[in-house]
C-alpha positions in Angstrom: -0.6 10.6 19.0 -4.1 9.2 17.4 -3.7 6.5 14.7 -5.6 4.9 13.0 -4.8 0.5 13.4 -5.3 -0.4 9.7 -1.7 2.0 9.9 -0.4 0.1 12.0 -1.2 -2.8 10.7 0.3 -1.9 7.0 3.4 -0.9 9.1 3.8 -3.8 10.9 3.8 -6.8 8.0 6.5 -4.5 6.5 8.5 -5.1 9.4 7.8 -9.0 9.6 8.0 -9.1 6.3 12.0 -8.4 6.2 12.1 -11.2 9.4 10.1 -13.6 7.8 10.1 -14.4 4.9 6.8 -17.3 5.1 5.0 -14.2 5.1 2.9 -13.4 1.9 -0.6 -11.1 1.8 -3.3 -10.7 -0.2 -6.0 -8.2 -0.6 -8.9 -7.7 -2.5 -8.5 -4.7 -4.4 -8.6 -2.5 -1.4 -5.0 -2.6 -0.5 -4.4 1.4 -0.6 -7.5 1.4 2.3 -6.6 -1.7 4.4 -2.5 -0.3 4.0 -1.1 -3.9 2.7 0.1 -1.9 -0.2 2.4 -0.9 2.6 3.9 -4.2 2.5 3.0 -4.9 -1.3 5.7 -2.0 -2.1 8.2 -3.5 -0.2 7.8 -7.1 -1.3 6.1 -7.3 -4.6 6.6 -10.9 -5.3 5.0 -11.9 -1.5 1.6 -9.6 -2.5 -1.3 -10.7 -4.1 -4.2 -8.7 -5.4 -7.0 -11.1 -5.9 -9.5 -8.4 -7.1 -13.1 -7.9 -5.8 -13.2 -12.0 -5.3 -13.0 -12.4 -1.4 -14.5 -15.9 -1.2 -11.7 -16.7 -3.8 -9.3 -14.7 -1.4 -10.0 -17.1 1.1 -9.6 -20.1 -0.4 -5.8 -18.9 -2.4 -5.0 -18.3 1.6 -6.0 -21.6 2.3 -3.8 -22.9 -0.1 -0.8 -20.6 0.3 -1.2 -22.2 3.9 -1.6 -25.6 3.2 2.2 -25.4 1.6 3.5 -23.8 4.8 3.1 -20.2 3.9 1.8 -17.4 6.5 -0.8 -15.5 4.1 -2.7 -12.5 6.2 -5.3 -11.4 3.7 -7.2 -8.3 4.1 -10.4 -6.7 2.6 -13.3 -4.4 4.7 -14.6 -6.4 7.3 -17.9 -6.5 5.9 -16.3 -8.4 2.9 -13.7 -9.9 5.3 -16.3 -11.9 7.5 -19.7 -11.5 5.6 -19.3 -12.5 1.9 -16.2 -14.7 2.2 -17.6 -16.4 5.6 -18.5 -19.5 4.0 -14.2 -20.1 2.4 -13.4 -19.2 6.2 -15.0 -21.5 7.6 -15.1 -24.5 5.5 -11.1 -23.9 3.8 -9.9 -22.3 6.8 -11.2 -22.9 10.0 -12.4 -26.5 9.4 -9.2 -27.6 8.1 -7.3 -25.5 11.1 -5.6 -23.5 8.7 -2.8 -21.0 9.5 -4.4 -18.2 7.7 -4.7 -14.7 9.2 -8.0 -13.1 8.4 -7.1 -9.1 9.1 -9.8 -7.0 7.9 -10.1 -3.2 8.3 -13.1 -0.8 8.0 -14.9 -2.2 10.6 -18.1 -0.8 12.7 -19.8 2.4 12.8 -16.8 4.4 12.1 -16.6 3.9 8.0 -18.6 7.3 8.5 -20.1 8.1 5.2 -19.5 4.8 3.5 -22.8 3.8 5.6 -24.9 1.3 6.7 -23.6 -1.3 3.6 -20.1 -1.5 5.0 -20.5 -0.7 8.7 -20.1 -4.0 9.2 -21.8 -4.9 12.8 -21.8 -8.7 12.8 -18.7 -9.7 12.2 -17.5 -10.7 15.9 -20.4 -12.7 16.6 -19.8 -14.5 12.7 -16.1 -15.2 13.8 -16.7 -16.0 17.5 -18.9 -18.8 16.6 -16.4 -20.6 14.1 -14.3 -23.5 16.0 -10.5 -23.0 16.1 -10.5 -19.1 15.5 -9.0 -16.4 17.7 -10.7 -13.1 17.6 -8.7 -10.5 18.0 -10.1 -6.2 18.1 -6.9 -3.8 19.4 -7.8 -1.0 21.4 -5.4 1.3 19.4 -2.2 1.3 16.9 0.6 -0.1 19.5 -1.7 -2.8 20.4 -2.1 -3.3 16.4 1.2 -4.1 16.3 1.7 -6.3 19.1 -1.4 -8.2 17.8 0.3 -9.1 14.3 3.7 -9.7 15.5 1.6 -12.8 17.8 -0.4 -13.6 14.9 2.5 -14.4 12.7 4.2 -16.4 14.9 0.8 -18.2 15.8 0.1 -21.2 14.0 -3.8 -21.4 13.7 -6.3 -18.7 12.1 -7.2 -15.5 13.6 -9.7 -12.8 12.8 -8.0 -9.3 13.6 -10.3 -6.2 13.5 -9.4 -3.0 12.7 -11.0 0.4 11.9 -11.0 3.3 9.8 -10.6 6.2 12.2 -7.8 7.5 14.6 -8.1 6.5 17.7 -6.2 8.0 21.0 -3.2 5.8 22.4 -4.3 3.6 25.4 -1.9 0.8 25.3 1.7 0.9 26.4 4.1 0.0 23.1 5.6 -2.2 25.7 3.0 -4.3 26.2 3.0 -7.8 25.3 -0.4 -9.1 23.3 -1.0 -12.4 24.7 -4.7 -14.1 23.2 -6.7 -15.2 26.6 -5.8 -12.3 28.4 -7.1 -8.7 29.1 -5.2 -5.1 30.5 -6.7 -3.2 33.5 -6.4 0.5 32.6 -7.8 2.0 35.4 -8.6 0.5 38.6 -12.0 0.8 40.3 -14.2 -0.6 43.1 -17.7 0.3 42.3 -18.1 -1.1 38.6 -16.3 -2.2 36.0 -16.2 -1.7 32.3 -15.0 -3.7 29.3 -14.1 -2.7 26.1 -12.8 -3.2 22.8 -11.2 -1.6 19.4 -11.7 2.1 19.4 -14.6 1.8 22.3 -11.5 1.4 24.7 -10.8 5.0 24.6 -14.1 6.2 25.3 -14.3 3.6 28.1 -11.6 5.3 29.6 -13.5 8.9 29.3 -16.7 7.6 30.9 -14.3 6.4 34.0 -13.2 10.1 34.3 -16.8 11.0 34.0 -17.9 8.9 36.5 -15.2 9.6 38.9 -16.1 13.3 39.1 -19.5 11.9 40.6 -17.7 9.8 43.0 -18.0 6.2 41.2 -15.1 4.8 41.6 -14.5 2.7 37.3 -12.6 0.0 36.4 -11.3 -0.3 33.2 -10.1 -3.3 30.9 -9.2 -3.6 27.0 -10.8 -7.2 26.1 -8.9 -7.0 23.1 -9.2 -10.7 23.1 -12.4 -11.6 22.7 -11.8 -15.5 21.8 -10.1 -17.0 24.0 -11.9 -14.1 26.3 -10.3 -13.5 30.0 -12.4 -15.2 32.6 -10.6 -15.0 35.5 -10.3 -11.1 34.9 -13.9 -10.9 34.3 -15.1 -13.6 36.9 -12.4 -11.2 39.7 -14.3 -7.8 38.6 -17.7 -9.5 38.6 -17.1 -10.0 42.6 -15.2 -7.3 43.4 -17.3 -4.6 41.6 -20.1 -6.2 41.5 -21.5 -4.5 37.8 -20.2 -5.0 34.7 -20.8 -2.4 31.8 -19.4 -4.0 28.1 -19.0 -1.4 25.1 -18.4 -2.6 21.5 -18.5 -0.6 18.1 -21.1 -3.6 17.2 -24.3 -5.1 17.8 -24.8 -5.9 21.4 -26.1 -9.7 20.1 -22.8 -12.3 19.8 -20.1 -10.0 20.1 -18.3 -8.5 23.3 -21.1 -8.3 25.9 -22.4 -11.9 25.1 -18.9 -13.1 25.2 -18.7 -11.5 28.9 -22.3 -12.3 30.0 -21.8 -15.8 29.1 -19.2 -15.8 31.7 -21.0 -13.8 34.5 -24.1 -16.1 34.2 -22.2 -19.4 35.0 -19.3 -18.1 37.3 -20.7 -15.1 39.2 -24.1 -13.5 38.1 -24.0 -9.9 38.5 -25.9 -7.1 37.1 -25.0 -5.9 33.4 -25.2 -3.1 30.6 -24.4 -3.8 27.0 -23.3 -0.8 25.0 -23.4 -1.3 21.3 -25.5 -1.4 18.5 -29.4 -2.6 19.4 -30.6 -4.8 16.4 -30.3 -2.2 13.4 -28.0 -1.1 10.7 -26.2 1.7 10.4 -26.3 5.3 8.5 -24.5 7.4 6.8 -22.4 10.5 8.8 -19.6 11.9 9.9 -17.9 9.0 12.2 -18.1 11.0 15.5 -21.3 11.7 14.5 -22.8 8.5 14.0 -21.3 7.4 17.2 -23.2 9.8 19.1 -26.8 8.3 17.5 -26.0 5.2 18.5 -25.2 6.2 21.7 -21.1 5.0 21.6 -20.3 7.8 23.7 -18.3 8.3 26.7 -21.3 10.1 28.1 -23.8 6.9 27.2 -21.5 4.8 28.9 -21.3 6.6 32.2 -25.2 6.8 32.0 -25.5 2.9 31.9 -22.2 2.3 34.6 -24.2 5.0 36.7 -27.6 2.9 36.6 -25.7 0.0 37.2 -24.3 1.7 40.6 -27.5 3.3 41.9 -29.5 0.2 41.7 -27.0 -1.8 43.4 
């Protein structure tokens, strides 16, 4: 059944919250949207709503931290990673704090909030900070798995979550383990990676393609930092193409993280299927997907070049 992750992310620190009590959250006044006031109902004295101060958000997580707390704050991710990105890195990531940055809201689909909080960047903002994880889950049982690791991890990590439903992919009964990606479908004649809600219509375009005799591979790269080499570095010579899709700008995020493997291990043709250097708009989420070209049918397109110029 399509969930949205932020839900399963609320859902989630309510459970670890009874388990472990080290856990405390804060959220910048957004807590009904990014579902800690899940968690906030449950454990009142463990939540704290720093108001529209995210920098400041940051550094109280730093602190909480510092005297052995495990703080997840939350906020949109273009509030998460954009206007608090200067705490994170200097209070949180310099210092090697155990601070989990969990934002929601991110990419395209915030819909009609528009291009202001589609927040684009933020995977190339994270991936560039030493000592953080980045973390996007390909749907709500992955969400889960994802912040049950996280709590029990003892460095920072950036989890990013949407807005919108997205289909289930993931078994519940799969174990999240940073480094490593999932094969979904297995193919011969290209492969394509994917993240957060992109996952899904990876795994559309692979029924696409199959019906025109291209044979897809599909992997979740829910892990983006540490990223899976070996799993990329093994499709890159046994496919021989490698299509990435992202609900983000093709520059620093997924499909750099990938083609930085590909060109030192095993340089092989590629497609990058995000965002191309602009901002977003306004619309309906499914709508705004299609004008950017995050579609199944976009990504068959580019796996199909791919093929044919083999």
């Amino acid at each position: 059944m399509a969930k949205a992750t932020r839900e399963a992310y609320g859902e989630t620190l309510k459970e670890l919250g009874a388990k472990i009590p080290e856990i405390v959250v804060l959220d910048a006044d957004l807590s009904a949207s990014t579902k800690t006031a899940v968690f906030a109902k449950a454990f009142p004295d463990r939540f704290f709503d720093t108001g529209i101060a995210e920098g400041n958000m940051m550094s109280v997580a730093a602190g909480l931290a510092a005297s052995g707390k495990i703080p997840f704050a939350s906020t949109f991710a273009v509030f998460g990673a954009g206007r608090a990105y200067e705490q994170i890195r200097n209070s949180i990531c310099y210092p090697n704090l155990n601070v989990k940055v969990a934002v929601t809201h991110a990419g395209l689909t915030v819909g009609e909030d528009g291009a202001t909080h589609q927040m684009l960047e933020d995977i190339a903002l994270m991936r560039a900070l030493p000592n953080m994880t980045v973390v996007v889950p390909a749907d709500a049982a992955e969400t889960a798995q994802v912040i049950r690791w996280a709590a029990s991890y003892q460095e920072p990590v950036y989890i990013r979550m949407g807005r919108a439903k997205v289909e289930d992919v993931i078994s519940p009964d799969a174990e999240f383990v940073p480094g490593k990606s999932t094969t979904l479908a297995d193919g011969s004649d290209v492969t394509i990676m994917a993240c957060g809600i992109m996952t899904q219509q990876a795994l559309q375009a692979a029924k696409m393609l199959a019906e025109e005799g291209i044979s897809a591979r599909v992997i979740n790269m829910s892990s983006i930092k540490p990223i899976d080499e070996e799993a990329i570095v093994k499709a890159a010579k046994e496919t021989g193409a490698i299509v990435t899709c992202e609900e983000h700008t093709v520059m620093g995020g997924l499909g750099s993280a990938v083609a930085e493997v590909v060109v030192r291990q095993c340089p092989v043709p590629m497609a990058m299927v995000g965002t191309e250097d602009v901002f977003g708009q306004s619309g309906k989420a499914s709508e705004v997907l299609k004008v950017y070209g995050l579609t199944p049918e976009h990504i068959a397109l580019e796996a199909k070049k791919l093929v044919e110029a083999k």
